[in-house]
C-alpha positions in Angstrom: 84.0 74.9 80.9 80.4 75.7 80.8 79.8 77.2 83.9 78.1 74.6 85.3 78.7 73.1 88.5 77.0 71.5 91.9 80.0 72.2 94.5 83.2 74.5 94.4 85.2 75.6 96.9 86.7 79.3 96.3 87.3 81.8 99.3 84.4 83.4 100.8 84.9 87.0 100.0 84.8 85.8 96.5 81.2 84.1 97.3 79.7 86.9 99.1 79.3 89.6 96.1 77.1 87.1 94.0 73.8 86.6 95.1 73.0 83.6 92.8 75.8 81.6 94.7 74.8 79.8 98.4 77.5 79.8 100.5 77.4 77.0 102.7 80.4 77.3 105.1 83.7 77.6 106.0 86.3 74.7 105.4 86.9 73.2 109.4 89.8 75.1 110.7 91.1 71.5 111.0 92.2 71.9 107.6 94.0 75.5 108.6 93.1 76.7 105.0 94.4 80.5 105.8 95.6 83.1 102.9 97.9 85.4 104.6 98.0 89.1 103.6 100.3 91.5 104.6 100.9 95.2 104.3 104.6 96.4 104.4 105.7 99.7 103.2 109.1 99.9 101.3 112.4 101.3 101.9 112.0 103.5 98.7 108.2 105.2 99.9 108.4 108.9 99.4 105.7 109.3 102.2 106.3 106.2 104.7 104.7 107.9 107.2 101.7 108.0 105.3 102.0 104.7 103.9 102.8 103.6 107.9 99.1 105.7 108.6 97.0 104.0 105.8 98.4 100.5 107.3 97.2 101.5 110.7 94.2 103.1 109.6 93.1 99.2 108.0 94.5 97.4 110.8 92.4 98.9 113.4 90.0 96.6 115.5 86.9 99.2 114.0 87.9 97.7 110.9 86.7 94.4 111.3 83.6 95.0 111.1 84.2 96.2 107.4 86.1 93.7 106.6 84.0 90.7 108.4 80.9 91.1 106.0 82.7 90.7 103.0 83.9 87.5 103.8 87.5 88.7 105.2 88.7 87.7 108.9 91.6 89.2 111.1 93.6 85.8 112.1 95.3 86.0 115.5 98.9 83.8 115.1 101.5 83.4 117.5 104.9 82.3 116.4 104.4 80.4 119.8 101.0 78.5 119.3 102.2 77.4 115.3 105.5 76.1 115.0 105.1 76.5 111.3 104.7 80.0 111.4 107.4 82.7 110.9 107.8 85.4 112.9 106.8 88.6 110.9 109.3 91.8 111.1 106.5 93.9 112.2 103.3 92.7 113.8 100.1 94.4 113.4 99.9 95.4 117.4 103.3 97.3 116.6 101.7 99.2 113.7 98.7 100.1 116.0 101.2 101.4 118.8 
């Protein structure tokens, strides 16, 4: 590889930092091109009420607009709009509660 190149597509919070890069746009959400991330905290946490805080602390709607400038996006999912989908143990609006 030399680093070269006229087109590549890579996710946009990994465009965003370089300003030699022109990002164009975002795949069509046609093409549902989604990387899901999720936050869980585990049986063996010494402080999972802490860990429980720090989850809601970055799940919070102010968040977003930290989040949306550096090329990351809440996604909304239903289990009843995707029939794909798997319904999560614990959804972000139960974290928030």
């Amino acid at each position: 590889m030399r680093g070269e190149g006229d087109m590549a597509i890579q996710t946009i919070c990994q465009i965003l930092p370089y300003k030699e890069i022109e990002l164009v746009g975002p795949l069509p959400a046609e093409i549902e091109a989604w990387i899901d991330m999720s936050t869980a905290v585990s049986a063996r946490a010494q402080h999972p009420d802490a860990a429980r805080a720090l989850i809601r602390y970055l799940l919070r709607a102010e968040s977003d607009k930290v989040w949306k400038p550096r090329g990351l996006e809440r996604f909304h999912l239903t289990y009843a709009h995707n029939q794909h989908a798997k319904p999560s143990a614990c959804s972000v609006d139960a974290l928030r509660g």
